[in-house]
N, C-alpha and C positions, 0 to 999 in steps of 0.2 A: 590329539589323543590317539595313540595306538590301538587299532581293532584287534583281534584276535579270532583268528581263522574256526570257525568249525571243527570240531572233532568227532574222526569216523568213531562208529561203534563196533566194528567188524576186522578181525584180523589186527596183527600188530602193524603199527604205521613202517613205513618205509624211510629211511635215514633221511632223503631227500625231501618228505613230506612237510604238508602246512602246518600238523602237527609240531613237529621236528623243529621247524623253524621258531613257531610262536612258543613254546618251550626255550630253545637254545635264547630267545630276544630275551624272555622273561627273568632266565639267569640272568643273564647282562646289568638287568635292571634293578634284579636283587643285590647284584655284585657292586653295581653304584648305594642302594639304599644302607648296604650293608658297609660302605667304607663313611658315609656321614654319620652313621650311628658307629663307627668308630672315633670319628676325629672329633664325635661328641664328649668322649671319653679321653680325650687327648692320644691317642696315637691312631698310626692309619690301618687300612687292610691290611698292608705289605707286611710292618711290621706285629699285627696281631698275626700272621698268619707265620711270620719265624717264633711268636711265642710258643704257638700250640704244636710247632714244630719240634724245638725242643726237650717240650713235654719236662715229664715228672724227673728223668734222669741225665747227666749231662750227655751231650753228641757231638761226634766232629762236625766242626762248619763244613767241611767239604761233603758231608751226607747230608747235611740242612738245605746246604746249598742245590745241591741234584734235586730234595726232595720239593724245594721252593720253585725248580724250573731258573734258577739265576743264577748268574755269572758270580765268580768272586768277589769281584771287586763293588757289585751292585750289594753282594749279602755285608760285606765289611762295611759297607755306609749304614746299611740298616743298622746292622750290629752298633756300630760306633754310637746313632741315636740312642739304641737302648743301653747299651751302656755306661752311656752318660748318664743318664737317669737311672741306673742302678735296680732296670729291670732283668736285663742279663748278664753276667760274669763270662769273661773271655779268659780262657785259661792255657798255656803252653803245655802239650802233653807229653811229660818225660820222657819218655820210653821214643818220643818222634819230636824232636826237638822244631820239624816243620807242622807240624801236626796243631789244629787249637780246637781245644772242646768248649762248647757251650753251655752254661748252665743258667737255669731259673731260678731267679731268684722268690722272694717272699713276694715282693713289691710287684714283679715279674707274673705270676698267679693271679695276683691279685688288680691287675691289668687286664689280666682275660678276663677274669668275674664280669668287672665293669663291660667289656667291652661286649661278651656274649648277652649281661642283661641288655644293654641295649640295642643291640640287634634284636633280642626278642621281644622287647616293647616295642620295635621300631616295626617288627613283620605281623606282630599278633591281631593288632586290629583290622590288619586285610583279609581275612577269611573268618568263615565260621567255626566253631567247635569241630566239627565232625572232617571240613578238608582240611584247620590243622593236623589233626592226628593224623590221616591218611596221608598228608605232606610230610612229617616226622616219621612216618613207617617208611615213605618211598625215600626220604632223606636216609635215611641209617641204612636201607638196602644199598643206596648208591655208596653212601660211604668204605660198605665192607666192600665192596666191588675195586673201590680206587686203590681198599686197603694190599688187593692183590696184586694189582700193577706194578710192574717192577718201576722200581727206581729212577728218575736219571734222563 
């Protein structure tokens, strides 16, 4: 069973701190809890993770692909899975005959639904009312934070 270090009450911790550390494990362990509560749902992290990537408008897979951190040819297997299942549309972009945009489909949305409720049934019962919320306020700051991140 993993301990978890102590946390100071004074000043912000240091990168290399036991804080730092027992945080970054934690992620880890959420990123495991968070891909069985995917493939509860039938697909995995990876590819929920080019769903919500693609979002509400279509993108080039070459910007999905930077923004996913993967290779080509790793995003074209994902891709191929979901599009075999007719959660994503692969489409040749006129104007760049090398160029392919991505699009979400109905089925495609409707894949994240399932997949975000179960992650949140899957994280809710480990904390109380009060460090949920306070996890959802520190979650959405990190998020705008990555949102600034360039690219790539």
């Amino acid at each position: 069973m993993p301990t978890t270090p102590p946390v100071r009450t004074e000043g912000p911790p240091d990168a290399d701190s036991l804080e730092w550390q027992a945080g970054i494990r934690a992620l880890a362990r959420l990123s495991r809890l968070a891909e069985r509560a995917c493939q509860s749902t039938g697909i995995s992290l990876s590819q929920y993770r080019l769903l919500v990537s693609v979002g509400s408008v279509p993108r080039r897979a070459n910007e999905v692909a930077a923004t996913l951190g993967v290779s080509r040819p790793t995003l074209t297997s994902i891709v191929h899975g979901l599009e075999g299942r007719e959660l994503v549309i692969r489409r040749v972009v006129a104007s760049d005959r090398r160029g392919v945009d991505l699009e979400l489909t109905e089925k495609g949305r409707e894949a994240i639904e399932r997949a975000e409720s179960a992650m949140g049934r899957a994280l809710a019962p480990l904390l109380d009312e009060e460090t949920v919320r306070s996890a959802l306020s520190v979650g959405l700051k990190v998020s705008r934070a990555l949102d600034r991140l360039p690219e790539g």
